[in-house]
C-alpha positions as CSV (number, residue, x, y, z in Angstrom):
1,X,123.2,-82.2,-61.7
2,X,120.4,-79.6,-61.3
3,X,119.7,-77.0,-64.6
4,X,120.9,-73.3,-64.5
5,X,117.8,-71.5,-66.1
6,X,119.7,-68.2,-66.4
7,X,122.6,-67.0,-68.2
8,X,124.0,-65.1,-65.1
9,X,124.7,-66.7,-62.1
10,X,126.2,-65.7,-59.0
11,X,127.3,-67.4,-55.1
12,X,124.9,-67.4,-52.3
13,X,127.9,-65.2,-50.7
14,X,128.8,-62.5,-53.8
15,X,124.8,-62.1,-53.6
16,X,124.6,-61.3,-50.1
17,X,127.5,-58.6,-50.1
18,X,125.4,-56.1,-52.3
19,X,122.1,-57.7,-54.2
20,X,121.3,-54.1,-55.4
21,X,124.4,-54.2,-57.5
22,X,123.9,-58.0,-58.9
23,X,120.3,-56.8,-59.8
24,X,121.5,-53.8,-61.6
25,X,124.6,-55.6,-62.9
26,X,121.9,-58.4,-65.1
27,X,119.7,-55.8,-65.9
28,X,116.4,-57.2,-67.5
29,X,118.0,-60.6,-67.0
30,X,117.4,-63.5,-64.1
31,X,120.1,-64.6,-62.4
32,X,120.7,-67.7,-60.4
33,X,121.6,-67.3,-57.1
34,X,123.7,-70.9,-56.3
35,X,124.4,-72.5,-52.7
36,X,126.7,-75.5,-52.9
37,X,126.7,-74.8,-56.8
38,X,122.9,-75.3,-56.9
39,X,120.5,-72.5,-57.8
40,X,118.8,-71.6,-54.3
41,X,116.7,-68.9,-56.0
42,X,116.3,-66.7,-59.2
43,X,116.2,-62.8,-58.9
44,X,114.0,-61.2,-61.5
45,X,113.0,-57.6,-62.1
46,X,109.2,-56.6,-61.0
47,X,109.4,-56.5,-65.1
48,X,110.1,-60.1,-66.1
49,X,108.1,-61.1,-63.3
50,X,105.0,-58.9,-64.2
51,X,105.6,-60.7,-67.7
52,X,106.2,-64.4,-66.5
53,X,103.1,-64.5,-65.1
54,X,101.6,-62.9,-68.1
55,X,102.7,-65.8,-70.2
56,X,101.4,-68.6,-67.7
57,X,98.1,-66.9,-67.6
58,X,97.9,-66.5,-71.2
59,X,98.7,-70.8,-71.3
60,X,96.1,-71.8,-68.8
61,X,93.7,-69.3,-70.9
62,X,94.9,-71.7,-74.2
63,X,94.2,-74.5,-72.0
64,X,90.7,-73.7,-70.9
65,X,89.7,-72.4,-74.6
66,X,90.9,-75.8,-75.9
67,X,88.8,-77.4,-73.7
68,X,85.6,-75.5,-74.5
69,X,86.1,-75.6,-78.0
70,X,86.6,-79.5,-78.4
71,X,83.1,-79.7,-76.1
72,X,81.3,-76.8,-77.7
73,X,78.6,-79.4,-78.9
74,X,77.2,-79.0,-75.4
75,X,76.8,-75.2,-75.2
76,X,73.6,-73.5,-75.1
77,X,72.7,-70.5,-77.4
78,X,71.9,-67.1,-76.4
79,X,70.7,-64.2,-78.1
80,X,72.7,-61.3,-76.0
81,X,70.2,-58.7,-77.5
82,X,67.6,-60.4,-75.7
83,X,68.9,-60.8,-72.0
């Protein structure tokens, strides 16, 4: 059985009668939108979204300053007051 990653949840066919409505209904929360009892999609607010993809940008930033930091031993140094 396939995850719900949202605390509201709602039929392919309750979705399609007014989505305006389910969106304003969870209001800063996603909601799974199931076909079959399976999530087919999640709806987010522009909001959460904007944020979402705040946090994975701000991981793969971690990520790449991990990875200079354990091979720092090959940078170069630069005076910046000389460039």
């Amino acid at each position: 059985m396939q995850a719900i990653l949202a605390d509201h949840s709602i039929s392919m066919s309750e979705f399609k009668k007014n989505p305006a409505q389910v969106l304003r209904d969870a209001g800063d929360k996603p909601v799974a939108v199931l076909n079959h009892n399976r999530p087919a999609f999640y709806m987010v607010t522009p909001v959460l979204f904007e944020a979402m993809l705040d946090e994975l940008a701000d991981k793969q930033l971690t990520a790449l300053v991990r990875q200079r930091l354990a091979s720092k031993h090959e940078a170069i140094e630069v005076d910046i007051d000389h460039i």
